[in-house]
N, C-alpha and C positions, 0 to 999 in steps of 0.2 A: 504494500500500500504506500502513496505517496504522501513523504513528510508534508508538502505543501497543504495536503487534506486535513492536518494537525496544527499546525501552526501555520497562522497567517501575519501576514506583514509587520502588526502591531503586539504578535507575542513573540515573534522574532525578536522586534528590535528588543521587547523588556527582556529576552533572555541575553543577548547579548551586553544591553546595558549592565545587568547582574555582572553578567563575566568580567567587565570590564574594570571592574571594581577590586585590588591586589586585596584587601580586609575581607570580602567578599570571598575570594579565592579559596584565601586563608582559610576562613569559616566551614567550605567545603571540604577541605582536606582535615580539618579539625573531623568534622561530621562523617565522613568517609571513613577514615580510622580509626572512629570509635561510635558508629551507628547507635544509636538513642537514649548519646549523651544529653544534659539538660542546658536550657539555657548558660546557667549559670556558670555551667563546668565549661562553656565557651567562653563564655566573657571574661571570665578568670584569666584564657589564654592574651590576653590586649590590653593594650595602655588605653583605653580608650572605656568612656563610661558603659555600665550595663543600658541606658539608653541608644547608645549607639550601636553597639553592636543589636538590639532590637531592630531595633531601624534595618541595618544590612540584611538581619536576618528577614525581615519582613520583605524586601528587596527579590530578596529568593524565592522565597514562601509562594511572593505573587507571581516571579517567573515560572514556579509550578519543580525550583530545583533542590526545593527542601517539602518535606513535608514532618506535621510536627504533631503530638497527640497528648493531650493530659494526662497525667498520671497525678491524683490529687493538686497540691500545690504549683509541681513543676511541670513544665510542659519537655518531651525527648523529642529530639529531632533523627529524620533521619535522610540522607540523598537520596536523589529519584535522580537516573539518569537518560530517564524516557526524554526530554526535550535534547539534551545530546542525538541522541541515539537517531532524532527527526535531522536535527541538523545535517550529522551525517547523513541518512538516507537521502537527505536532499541533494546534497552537492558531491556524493562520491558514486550513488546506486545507480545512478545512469551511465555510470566510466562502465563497471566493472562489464559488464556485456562486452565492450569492446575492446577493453584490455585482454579479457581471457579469452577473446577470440584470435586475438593477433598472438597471445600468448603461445596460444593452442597451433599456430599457425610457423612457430618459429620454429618449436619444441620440433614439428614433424619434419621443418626442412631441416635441422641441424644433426638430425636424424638421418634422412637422408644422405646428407654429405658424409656422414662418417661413415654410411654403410657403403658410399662407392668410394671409398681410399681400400 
C-alpha cells in the first residue's frame, strides 16, 4: 500500500518538523532504548525544564512518533515507527522494482561471462 495513502502533505511536514528537532531526536533514542519509560525518567535525561521536554514530547505525540499511556500518576511512553516506515515506503518502494530488476539482470550477464572464459 502507498505511504502517500497514510500521510499527507500536512502530516509529512509535522513528522519531519518533529525530526528536525536534535532534543526531539534525543527523546527518541531515550524512548527507543528503554520503551515505557515515564515522563519523568526522560526529562531527568536534559538541562532543560520538565515543561519543555512536555512540549517536545507532545511535538511527537502529534506527529503520531511516540505514543504514550497512563499508568496511574505517570504516563510510559513508547516509539511507533509506523510514520518512518511510510516515509520510506514512499521514497525508496518505487526504486526497489527497478533496482532488483537490473540487479537480477547483471547477476545473469556476469554469469554468463564467466561461464565463456
Amino acid at each position: 500500500m502507498s505511504a502517500s495513502l497514510h500521510l499527507d502533505e500536512p502530516a509529512l511536514d509535522q513528522l519531519f518538523l518533529a525530526l528536525a528537532s536534535q532534543s526531539r531526536r534525543q527523546i527518541l533514542d531515550i524512548v527507543t532504548h528503554d520503551p515505557g519509560c515515564t515522563i519523568g525518567e526522560v526529562s531527568d535525561r536534559f538541562d532543560m525544564s520538565r515543561i519543555g521536554v512536555l512540549k517536545h514530547i507532545g511535538v511527537l505525540e502529534e506527529a503520531g512518533l511516540l505514543t504514550s499511556q497512563r499508568h496511574g500518576r505517570e504516563r510510559r511512553l513508547w516509539f511507533n515507527a509506523v510514520p518512518l516506515q511510510w516515509v520510506h515506503e514512499r521514497w525508496s518502494e518505487r526504486y526497489h522494482a527497478f533496482w532488483a530488476n537490473r540487479l537480477t539482470r547483471l547477476k545473469y550477464q556476469l554469469e554468463n561471462e564467466e561461464d565463456e572464459r
